[in-house]
C-alpha positions in Angstrom: -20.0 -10.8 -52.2 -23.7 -11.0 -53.4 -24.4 -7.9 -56.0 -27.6 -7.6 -57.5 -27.2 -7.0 -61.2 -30.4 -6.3 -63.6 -29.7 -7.4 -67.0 -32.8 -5.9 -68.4 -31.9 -2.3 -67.6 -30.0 0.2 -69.9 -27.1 0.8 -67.7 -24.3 -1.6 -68.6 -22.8 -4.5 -65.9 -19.6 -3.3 -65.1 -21.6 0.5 -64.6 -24.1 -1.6 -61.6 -21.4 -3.9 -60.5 -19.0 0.0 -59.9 -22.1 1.8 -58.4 -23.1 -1.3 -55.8 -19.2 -0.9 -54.5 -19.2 2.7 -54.2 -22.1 2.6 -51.8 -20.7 0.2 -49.6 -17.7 2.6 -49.3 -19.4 5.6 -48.7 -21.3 3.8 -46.2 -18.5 2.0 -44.8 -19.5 -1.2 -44.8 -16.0 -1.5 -46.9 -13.8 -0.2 -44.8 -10.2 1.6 -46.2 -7.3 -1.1 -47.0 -10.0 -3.9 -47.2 -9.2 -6.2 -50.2 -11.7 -6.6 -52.7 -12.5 -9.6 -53.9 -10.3 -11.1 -56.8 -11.3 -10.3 -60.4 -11.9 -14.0 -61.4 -13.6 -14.9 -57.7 -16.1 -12.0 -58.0 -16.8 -12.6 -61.7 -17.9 -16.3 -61.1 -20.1 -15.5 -57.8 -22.1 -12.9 -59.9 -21.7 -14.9 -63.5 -20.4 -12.7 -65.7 -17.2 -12.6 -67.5 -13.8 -11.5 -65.8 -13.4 -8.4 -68.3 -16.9 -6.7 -67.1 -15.3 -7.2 -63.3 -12.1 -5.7 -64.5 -13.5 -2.8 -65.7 -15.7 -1.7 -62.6 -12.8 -2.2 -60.6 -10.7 0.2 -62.8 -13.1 2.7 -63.0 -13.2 2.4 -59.1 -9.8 3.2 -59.0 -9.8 6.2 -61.6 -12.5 7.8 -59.4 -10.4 7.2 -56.3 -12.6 5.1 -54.2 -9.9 2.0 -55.0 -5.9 1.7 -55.1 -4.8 -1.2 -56.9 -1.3 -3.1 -56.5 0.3 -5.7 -59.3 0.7 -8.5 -57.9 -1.5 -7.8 -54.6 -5.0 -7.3 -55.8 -7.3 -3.9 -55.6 -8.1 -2.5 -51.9 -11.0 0.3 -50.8 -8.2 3.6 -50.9 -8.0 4.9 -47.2 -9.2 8.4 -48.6 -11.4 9.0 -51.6 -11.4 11.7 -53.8 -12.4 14.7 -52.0 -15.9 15.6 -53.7 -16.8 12.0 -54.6 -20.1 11.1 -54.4 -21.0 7.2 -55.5 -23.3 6.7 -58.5 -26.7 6.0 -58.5 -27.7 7.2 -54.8 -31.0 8.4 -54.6 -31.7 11.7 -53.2 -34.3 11.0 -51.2 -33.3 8.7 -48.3 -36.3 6.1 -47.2 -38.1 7.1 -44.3 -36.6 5.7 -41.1 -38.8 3.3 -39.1 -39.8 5.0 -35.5 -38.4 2.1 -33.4 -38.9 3.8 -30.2 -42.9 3.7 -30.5 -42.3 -0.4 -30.7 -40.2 -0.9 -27.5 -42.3 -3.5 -25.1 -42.4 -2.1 -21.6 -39.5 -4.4 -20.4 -36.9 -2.5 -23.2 -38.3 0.8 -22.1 -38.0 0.3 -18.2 -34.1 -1.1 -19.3 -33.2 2.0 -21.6 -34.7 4.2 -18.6 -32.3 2.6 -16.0 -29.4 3.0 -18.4 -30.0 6.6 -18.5 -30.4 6.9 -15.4 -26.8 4.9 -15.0 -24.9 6.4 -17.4 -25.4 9.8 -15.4 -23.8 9.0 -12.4 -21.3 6.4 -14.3 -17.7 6.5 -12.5 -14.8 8.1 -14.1 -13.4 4.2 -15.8 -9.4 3.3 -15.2 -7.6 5.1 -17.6 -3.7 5.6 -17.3 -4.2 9.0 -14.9 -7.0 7.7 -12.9 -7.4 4.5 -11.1 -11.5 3.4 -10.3 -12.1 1.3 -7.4 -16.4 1.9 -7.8 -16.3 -1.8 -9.9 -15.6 -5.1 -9.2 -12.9 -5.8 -12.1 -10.2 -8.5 -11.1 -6.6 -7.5 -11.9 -6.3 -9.4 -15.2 -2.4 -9.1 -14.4 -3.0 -12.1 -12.1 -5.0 -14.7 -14.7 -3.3 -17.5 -15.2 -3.8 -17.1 -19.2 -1.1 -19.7 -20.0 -2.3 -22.5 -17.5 -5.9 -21.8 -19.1 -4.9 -22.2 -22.6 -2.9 -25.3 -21.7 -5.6 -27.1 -20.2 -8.3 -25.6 -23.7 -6.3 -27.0 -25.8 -5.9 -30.4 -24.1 -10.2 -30.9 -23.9 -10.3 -29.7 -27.5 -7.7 -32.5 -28.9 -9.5 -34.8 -26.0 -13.3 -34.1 -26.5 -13.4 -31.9 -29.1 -16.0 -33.4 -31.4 -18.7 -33.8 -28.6 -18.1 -30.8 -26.8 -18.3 -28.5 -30.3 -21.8 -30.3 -30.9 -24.9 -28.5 -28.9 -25.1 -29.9 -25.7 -27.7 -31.0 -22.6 -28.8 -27.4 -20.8 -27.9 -28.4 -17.1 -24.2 -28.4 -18.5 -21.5 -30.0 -18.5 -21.4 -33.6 -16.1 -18.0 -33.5 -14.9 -18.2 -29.7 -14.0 -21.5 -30.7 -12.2 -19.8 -33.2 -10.2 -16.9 -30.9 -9.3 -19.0 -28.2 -8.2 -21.1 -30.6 -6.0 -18.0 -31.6 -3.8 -16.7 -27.9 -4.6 -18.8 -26.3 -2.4 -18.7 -28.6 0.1 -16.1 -26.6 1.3 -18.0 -23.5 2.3 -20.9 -25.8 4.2 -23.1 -25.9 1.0 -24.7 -29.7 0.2 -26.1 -29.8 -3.4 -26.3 -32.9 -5.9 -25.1 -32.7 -9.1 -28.6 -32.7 -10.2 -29.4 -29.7 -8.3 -27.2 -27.7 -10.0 -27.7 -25.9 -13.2 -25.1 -24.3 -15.2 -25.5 -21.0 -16.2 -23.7 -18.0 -18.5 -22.8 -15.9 -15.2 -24.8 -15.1 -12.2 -26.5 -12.2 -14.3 -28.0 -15.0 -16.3 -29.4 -16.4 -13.4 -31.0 -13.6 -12.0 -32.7 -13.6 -15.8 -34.1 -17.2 -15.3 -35.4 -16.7 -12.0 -37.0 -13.4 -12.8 -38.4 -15.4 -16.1 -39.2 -18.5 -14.3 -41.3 -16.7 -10.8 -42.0 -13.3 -11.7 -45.4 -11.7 -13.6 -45.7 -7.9 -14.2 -46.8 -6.3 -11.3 -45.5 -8.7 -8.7 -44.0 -7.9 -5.6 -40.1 -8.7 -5.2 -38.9 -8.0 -1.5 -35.1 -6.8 -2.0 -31.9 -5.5 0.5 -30.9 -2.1 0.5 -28.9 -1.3 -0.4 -28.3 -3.6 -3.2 -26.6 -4.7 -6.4 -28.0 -2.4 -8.8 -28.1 -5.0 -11.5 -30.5 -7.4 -10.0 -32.5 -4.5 -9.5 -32.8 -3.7 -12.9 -33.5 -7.3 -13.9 -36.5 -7.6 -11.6 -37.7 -3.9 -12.8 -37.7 -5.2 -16.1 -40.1 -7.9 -15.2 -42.6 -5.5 -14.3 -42.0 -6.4 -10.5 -42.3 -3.5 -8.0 -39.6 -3.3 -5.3 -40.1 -3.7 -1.5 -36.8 -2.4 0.4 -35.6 -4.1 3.4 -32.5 -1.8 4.9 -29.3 -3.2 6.0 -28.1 -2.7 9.6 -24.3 -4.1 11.2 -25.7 -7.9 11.2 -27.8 -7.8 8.3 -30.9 -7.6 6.8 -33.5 -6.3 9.4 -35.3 -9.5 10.2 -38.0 -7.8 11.7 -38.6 -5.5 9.2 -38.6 -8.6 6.5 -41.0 -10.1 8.4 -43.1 -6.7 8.7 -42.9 -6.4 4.9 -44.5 -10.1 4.4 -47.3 -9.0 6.8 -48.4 -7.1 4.8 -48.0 -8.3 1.0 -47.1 -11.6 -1.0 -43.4 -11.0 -3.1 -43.0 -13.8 -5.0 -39.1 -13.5 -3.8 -36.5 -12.1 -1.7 -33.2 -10.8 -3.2 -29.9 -10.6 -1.3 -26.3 -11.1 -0.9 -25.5 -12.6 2.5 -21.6 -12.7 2.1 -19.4 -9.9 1.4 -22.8 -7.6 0.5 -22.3 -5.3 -2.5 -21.7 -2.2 -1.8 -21.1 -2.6 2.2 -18.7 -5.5 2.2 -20.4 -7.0 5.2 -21.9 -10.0 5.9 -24.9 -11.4 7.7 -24.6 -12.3 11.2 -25.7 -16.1 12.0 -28.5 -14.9 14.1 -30.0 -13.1 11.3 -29.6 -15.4 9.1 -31.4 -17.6 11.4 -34.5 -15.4 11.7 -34.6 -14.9 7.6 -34.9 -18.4 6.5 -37.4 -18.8 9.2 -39.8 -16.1 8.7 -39.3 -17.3 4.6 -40.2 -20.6 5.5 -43.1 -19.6 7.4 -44.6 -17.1 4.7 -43.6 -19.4 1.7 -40.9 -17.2 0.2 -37.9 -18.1 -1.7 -34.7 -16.4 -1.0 -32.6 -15.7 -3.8 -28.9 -15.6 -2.6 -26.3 -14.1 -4.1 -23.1 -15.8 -3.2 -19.3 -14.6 -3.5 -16.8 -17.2 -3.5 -15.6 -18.0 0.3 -12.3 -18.6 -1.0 -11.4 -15.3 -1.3 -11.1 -13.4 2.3 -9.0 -11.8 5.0 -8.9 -12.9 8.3 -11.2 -15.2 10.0 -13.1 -17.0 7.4 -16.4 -16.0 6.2 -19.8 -17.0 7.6 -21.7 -19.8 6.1 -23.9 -19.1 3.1 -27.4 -19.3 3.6 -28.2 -22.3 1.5 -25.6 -24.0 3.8 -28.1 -23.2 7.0 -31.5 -23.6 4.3 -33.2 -27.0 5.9 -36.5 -25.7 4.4 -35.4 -25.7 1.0 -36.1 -22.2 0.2 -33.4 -20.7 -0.9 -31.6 -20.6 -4.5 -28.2 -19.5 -4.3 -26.3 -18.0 -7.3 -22.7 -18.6 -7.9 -20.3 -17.5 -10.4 -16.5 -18.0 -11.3 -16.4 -14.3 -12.3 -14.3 -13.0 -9.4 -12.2 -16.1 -8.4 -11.4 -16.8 -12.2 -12.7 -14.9 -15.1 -14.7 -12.7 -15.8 -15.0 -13.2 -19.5 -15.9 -17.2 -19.4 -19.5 -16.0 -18.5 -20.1 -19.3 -16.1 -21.6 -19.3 -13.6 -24.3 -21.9 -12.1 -27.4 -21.9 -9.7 -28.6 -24.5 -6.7 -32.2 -24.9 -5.9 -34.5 -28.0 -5.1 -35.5 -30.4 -8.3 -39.0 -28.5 -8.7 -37.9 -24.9 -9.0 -34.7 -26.4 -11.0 -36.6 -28.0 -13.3 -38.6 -24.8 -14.3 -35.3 -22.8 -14.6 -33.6 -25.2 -17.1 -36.9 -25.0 -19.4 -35.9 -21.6 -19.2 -32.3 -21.8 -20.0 -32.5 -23.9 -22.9 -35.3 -21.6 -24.4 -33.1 -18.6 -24.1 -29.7 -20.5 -25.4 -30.1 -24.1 -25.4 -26.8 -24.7 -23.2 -23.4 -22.6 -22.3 -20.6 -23.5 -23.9 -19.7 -26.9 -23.5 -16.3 -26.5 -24.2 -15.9 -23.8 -21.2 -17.3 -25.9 -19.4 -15.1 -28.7 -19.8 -11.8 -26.2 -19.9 -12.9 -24.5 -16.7 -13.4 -28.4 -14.9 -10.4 -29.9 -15.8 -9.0 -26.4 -14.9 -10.4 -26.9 -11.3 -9.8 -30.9 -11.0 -5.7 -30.1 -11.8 -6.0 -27.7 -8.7 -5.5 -24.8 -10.6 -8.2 -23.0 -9.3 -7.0 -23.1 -5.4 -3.2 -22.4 -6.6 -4.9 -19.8 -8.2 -7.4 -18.2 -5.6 -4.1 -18.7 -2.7 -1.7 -16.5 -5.2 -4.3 -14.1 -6.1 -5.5 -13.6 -2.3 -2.3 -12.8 -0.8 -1.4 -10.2 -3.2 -4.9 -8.7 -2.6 -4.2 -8.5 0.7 -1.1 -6.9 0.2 -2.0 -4.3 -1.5 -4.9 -3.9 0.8 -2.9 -3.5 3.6 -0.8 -0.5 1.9 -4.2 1.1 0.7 -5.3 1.0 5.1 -1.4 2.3 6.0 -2.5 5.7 4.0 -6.3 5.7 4.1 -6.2 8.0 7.6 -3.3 10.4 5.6 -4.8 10.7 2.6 -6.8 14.0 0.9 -10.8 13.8 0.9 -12.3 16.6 -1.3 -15.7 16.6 -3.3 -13.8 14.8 -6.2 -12.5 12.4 -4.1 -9.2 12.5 -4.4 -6.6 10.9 -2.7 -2.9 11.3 -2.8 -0.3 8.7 -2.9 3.2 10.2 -1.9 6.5 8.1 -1.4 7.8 6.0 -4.1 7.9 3.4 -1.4 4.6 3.4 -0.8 4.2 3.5 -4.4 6.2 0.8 -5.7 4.8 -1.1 -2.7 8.1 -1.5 -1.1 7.7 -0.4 1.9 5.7 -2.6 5.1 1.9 -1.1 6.4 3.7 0.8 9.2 6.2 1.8 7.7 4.0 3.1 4.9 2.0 4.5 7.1 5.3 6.7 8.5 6.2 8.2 5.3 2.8 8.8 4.6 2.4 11.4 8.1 5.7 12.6 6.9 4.9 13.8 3.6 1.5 15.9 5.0 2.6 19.1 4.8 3.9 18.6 0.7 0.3 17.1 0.2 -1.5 19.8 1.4 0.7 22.2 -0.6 0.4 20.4 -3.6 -3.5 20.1 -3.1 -3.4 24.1 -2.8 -1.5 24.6 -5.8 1.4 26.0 -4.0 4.3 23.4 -4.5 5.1 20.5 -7.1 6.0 17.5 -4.7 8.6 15.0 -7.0 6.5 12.8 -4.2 2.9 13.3 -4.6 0.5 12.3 -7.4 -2.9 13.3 -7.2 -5.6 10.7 -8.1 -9.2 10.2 -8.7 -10.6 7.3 -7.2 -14.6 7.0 -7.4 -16.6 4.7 -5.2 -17.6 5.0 -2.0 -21.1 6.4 -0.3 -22.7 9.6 0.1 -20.2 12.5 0.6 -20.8 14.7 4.1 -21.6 18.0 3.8 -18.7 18.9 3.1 -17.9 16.9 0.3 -15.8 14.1 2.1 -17.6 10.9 1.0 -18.8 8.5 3.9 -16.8 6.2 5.4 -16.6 2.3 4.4 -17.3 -0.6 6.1 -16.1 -3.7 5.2 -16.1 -6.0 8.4 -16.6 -9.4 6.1 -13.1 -8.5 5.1 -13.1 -9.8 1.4 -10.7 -10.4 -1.0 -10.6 -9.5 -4.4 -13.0 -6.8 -6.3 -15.5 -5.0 -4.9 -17.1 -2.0 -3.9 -15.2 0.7 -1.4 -11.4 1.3 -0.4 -11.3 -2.3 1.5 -10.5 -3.9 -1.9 -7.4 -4.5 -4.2 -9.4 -5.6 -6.9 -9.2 -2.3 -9.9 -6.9 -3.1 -12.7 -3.2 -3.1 -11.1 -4.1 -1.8 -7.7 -1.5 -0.7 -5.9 1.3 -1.4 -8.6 -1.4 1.1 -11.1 -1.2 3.7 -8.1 2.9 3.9 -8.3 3.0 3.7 -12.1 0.4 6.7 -12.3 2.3 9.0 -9.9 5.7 8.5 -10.7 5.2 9.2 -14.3 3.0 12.1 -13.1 5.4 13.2 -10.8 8.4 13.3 -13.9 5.8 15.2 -15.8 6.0 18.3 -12.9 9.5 17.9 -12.6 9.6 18.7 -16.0 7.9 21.8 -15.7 4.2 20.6 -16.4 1.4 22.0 -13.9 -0.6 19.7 -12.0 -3.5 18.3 -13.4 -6.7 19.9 -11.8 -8.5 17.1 -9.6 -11.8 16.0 -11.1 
């Protein structure tokens, strides 16, 4: 601990050493039942003798801002003295600097958004109320102790050259595996054509750093991830909207859009769109890349791993169709794995790759080498499809219960839906037959809903997501004709914290709490 001590003023050591200490308690930078340092430590860093140390700390503790234990040591005293006030604070506090007047346009059009986002936020997961509005994985399902296993085998392995910084494409091996990787979902990239990135939110960073000047055009889907939308905002770049329709993008009114101005890039999410759940039709896709190619536009894809769906599998990516080469495509191991690694990685041609890796390595030089190397020997032990099979079965279970009730359920303007027998709860009970107890239990739902009964069978929950409500309130219907597994916008989706098993929990201890006597909590 660095304390400044004047030896040419009056007051004595021990008196500076007492008042520098009580500050940072009052202003919690020491927080209560932190150990100070020991006596002889403290003395030595500051070089004075251990007695002056000594004293300040028993002076500390006489004025209550310290507790001190024989044998233990002396620790910040959870309350002080009521009343205390540390010595030598000045009255008049320093003029605060105005960092508001200093944001750069990028910061303000980013605290503007957040506003803006924060306002219509989603009520989070919480233990009464289940939110299907994100795209969270069920972190029940992570395969933590297969993970750690292979960590700590590329630590004792390559420890020493994977601590050390490290080349910005990333990590060789990983490179490799991801070029035969995606193989698998039609995609053909070197090794050399990819980059490895901290998440796909990164990547939508280095591209909007890499093409984008302030007042640029960026041609964009809508609707849309709201995220890359508030990257390319932040650039300064003003948004073109092309609307979504059953196949797609509207090709025509893409090409309409080019007609008439120059975007430097067009954003979108071909598979398993965010918030629709749909995906592109090949015809569509078709027209895209060529009116691209013809106007000299990139396309920026967004991809979802095709390793998670239900039913047929999904339609090719774009970059799997892209014979022009204008199309970067974004990937991430987010929703197949974690999201927490933060790794993600983007495929382009050599020239545009180039310029994005400048850009990496000026923002963070590389991503974590040793993530790297964990997530690809990970993948190479075929973890990763054990994984992605275990984890998109059970989504589909619970998917399949969530449709059973979805045309039985309660739709008001705070979106609530109810989940009735324990069955169906518990997720016991098959899709039909879910579906039977679910028409049986009507009348008790609509009597709870009115306040009327307490059904030891019906637990009201909130679940937020989902489009525009009607005018009466009942929010707009989903489609998700992709068909994808794991998290994601809209009821077609298992992927909120626990899912289905978070739906029984909820209600059955909701449902002890009105047997008990207590009222039913209001829906929000």
């Amino acid at each position: 601990m660095n304390i400044p001590l004047d030896r040419d003023k009056p007051t004595a050591l021990p008196r500076q050493i007492q008042a520098h200490l009580e500050r940072l308690i009052h202003e919690r930078l020491l927080t209560p039942g932190m150990k100070l340092p020991a006596t002889r430590e403290l003395a030595r860093q500051l070089g004075v003798n251990r007695g002056t140390v000594a004293l300040a700390y028993e002076e500390l503790v006489a004025t209550g801002w310290a507790r001190a234990h024989v044998g233990q040591g002396t620790f910040v005293a959870e309350r002080p003295a009521s009343g205390a006030a540390p010595v030598g604070v000045s009255v008049t506090a320093p003029v605060a600097l105005d960092w508001s007047g200093l944001f750069s346009r990028s910061a303000q059009i980013l605290g503007a958004d957040d506003e803006r986002s924060r306002a219509v936020t989603p009520i989070p997961s919480s233990g009464a109320v289940v939110s299907f509005a994100g795209g969270m994985p069920d972190s029940g399902l992570f395969p933590t102790d297969a993970f750690r296993r292979v960590l700590n085998q590329v630590i004792r392995e390559e420890g020493p050259a994977l601590l050390q910084y490290y080349p910005a494409g990333g990590y060789p091996p990983l490179r490799r595996y991801l070029s035969t990787y995606l193989l698998r979902f039609g995609l053909e990239a070197r090794p050399e054509e990819i980059l490895i990135v901290n998440g796909s939110q990164q990547g939508f960073d280095l591209i909007a750093r890499t093409l984008i000047d302030p007042g640029d055009f960026v041609a964009i889907e809508q609707p849309t991830y709201p995220r890359a939308m508030q990257v390319f905002r932040s650039f300064g770049a003003q948004l073109l909207t092309v609307p979504w329709d059953a196949t797609g993008p509207r090709a025509e009114v893409f090409e309409r859009l080019l007609e008439r101005h120059t975007p430097k890039l067009f954003y979108c999410q071909p598979s398993a769109h965010n918030p629709t759940g749909l995906a592109v039709a090949p015809e569509t896709a078709r027209r895209l890349l060529d009116v691209a190619a013809r106007h000299q536009v990139p396309i920026v894809e967004d991809g979802f791993d095709g390793s998670l769906f239900y039913g047929d599998a999904p339609a090719l990516p774009l970059k799997a169709v892209d014979r022009g080469g204008v199309v970067v495509y974004i990937g991430t191991f987010s929703k197949i794995l974690f999201p927490g690694l933060r790794l993600g990685w983007l495929v382009g041609p050599p020239p545009i790759l180039e310029r994005l890796q400048a850009a990496k390595q000026l923002a963070d030089l590389h991503t974590s080498a040793l993530i790297q190397a964990a997530v690809h020997r990970f993948c190479e032990r075929k973890l990763l499809d054990r994984h992605a099979t275990r984890v998109a079965a059970e989504y589909a279970r619970r998917r399949s219960l969530l449709h059973a009730v979805r045309g039985h359920v309660d739709r008001a303007p705070g979106r609530v839906l109810a989940a009735r027998h324990p069955a169906v709860r518990d997720g016991r009970a098959s899709a039909p037959a879910a579906g039977d107890r679910a028409r049986r239990c009507l009348h008790a739902r609509r009597a709870l809903l009115r306040g009327r009964r307490r059904s030891a069978y019906t637990a009201a929950l909130v679940l937020v997501g989902g489009g525009r409500p009607d005018r009466r309130g009942n929010p707009a219907p989903r489609r998700n004709d992709q068909g994808r597994a794991g998290p994601a916008s809209g009821p077609g989706t298992g992927g909120a914290r626990g899912g289905a098993r978070r739906l029984a929990n909820v209600a059955v201890r909701a449902a002890g709490r009105r047997g008990a006597g207590e009222p039913p909590a209001e829906a929000r």
